[in-house]
N, C-alpha and C positions, 0 to 999 in steps of 0.2 A: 594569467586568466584561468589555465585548467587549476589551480589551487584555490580559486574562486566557485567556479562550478564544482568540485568537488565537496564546501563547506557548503553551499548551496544544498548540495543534494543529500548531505547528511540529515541536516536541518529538517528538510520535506519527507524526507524515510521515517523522522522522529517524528514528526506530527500525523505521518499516516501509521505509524504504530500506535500512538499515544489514540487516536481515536479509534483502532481498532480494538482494542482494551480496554476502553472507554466501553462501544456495543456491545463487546464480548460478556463484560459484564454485566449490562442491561438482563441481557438474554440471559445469563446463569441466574440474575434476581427473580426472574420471572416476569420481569417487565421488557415484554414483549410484544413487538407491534412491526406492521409492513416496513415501515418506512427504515426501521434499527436493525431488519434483515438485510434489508435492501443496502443498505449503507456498508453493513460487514460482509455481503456478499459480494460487494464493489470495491472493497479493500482486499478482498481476498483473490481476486479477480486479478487484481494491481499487479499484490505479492508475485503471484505464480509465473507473469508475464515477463514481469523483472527476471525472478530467477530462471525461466525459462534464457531469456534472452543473453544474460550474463555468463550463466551455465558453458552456452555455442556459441559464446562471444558475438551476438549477430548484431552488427554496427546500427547506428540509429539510423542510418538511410534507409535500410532493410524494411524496420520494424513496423512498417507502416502497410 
């Protein structure tokens, strides 16, 4: 099962990457609007939380 969860959560890292380089680029085109901030700023939000948490190892009990 954790080699399950594991592919799982590659999978979802890559889709919240691919869509953060997706708005990342909106915004360097210059198309720019609330909703394409809002969205990169909730992905980056994610990031930091992750690597915060992995960082100090703090179990998913914790993280809540």
């Amino acid at each position: 099962m954790r080699k399950f969860t594991i592919a799982l959560d590659k999978d979802i890292n890559k889709q919240y990457n691919d869509a953060a380089i997706y708005y990342q680029k909106s915004i360097d085109e210059g198309e720019i609007n609330l909703e394409t901030f809002l969205n990169l700023s909730f992905l980056y939000w994610n990031f930091q939380d992750f690597g915060f948490f992995s960082y100090y190892k703090i179990s998913e009990e914790l993280r809540n």
